[in-house]
C-alpha positions, -999 to +999 in steps of 0.1 A: +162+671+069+129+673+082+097+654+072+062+651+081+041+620+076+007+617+075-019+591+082-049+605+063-086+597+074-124+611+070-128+619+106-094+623+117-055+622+107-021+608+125+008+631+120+045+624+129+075+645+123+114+636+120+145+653+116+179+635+109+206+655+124+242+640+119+231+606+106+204+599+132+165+605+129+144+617+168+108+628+168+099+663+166+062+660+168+033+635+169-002+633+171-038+629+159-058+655+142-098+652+145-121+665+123-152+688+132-179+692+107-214+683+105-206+666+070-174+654+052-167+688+033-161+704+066-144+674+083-116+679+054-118+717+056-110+710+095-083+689+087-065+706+063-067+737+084-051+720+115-028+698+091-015+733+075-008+746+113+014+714+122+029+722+089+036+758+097+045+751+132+073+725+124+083+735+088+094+704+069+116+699+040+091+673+027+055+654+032+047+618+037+011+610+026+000+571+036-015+552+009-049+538+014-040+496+006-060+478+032-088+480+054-118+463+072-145+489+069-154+486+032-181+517+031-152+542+048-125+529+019-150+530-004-160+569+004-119+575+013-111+564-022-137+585-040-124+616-024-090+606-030-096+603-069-118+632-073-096+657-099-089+695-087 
């Protein structure tokens, strides 16, 4: 099984990959996505455009999205968790 985790962020995201092959787990791929974009519409359009090629590139059998629980800038949480709620 293969899986790709995701740190998600306004500006940029982390990405990791594993695969568990006879009981163990090795990387596959890692690294950090950053957004370009004059505002936060096209930072996420960015994103999700390089995030969709890492998915493409690696195919997993499953996502990982990170949970936003704690953090120290309160105006970035406060604009992370807006987005985050905002319906389809």
């Amino acid at each position: 099984m293969r899986v790709l985790g995701v740190d998600p962020g306004l500006t940029r995201a982390g990405f990791g990959v594993v695969e568990q092959t006879g009981g163990r787990l090795h990387a596959v791929e890692h690294g950090t996505i950053r957004a370009q974009g004059d505002g936060v519409p096209e930072q996420l359009a960015a994103l999700r455009l390089r995030l969709a090629d890492v998915a493409r590139r690696t195919t997993p059998d499953a996502m990982a999205i990170e949970r936003l629980f704690v953090t120290r800038n309160q105006r970035t949480a406060i604009r992370v968790i807006r987005l985050c709620t905002l319906g389809p």
